[in-house]
N, C-alpha and C positions, 0 to 999 in steps of 0.2 A: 313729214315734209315731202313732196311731190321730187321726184330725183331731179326733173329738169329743172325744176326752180332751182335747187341745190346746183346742177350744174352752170347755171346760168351766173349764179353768184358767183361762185367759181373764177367764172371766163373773165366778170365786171372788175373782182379785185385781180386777176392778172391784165386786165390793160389800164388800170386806175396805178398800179407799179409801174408797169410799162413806160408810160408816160414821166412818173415820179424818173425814174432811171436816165430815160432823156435828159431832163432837166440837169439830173445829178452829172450824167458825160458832159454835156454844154457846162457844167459849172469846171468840171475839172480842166476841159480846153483852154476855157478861157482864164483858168487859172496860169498855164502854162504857154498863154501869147498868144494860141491861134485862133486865126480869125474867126467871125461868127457869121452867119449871114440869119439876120431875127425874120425878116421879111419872110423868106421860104424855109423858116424851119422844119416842118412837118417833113418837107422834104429831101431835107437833106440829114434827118436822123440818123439817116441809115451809112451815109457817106462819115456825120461825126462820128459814129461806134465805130467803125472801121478805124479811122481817123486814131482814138483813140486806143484801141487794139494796139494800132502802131507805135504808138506814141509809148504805152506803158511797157509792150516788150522792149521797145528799145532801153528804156530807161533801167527795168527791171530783169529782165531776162524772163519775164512773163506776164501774161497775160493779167489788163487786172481784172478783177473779179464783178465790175460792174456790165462791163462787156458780155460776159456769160447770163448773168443776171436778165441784163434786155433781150438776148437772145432767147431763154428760155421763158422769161415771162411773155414773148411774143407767141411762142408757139403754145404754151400750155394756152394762153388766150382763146388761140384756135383749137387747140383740143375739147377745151370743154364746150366752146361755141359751138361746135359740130355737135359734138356727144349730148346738148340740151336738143339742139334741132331733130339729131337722129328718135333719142327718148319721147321727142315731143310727137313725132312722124308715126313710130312704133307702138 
């Protein structure tokens, strides 16, 4: 198998979670009463995880664990998304 294709997959199943992860914050918010706004979702993902952040330290005395989750599946995203591009360039 060709590495960048490997990496490329890679990158697809970290923003294909990504997304999953969204959904799963926005399901726990609005388990817990706060508000949603569906219209601009996309953009304001970034505002719920935070949102939620707050919400579960408070509750917990830490962080929960979905939070971490979309943070890192954003960034491995762009890890291998580069690292297919750089493979593909080199």
């Amino acid at each position: 198998m060709n590495i960048t294709i490997l990496f490329a997959v890679i990158a697809g199943i970290a923003i294909v979670w990504h997304i999953v992860l969204g959904a799963m914050i926005v399901n726990e918010l609005m388990k817990r009463k706060q508000k949603i706004q569906f219209i601009i979702i996309k953009l304001m993902l970034p505002i719920y995880a935070n949102r939620y952040k707050k919400i579960t330290l408070e509750e917990t005395g830490k962080v929960g664990s979905l939070f971490y989750q979309y943070v890192i599946s954003a960034n491995g995203a762009l890890v291998f998304a580069l690292a297919a591009i750089i493979s593909k360039v080199a």
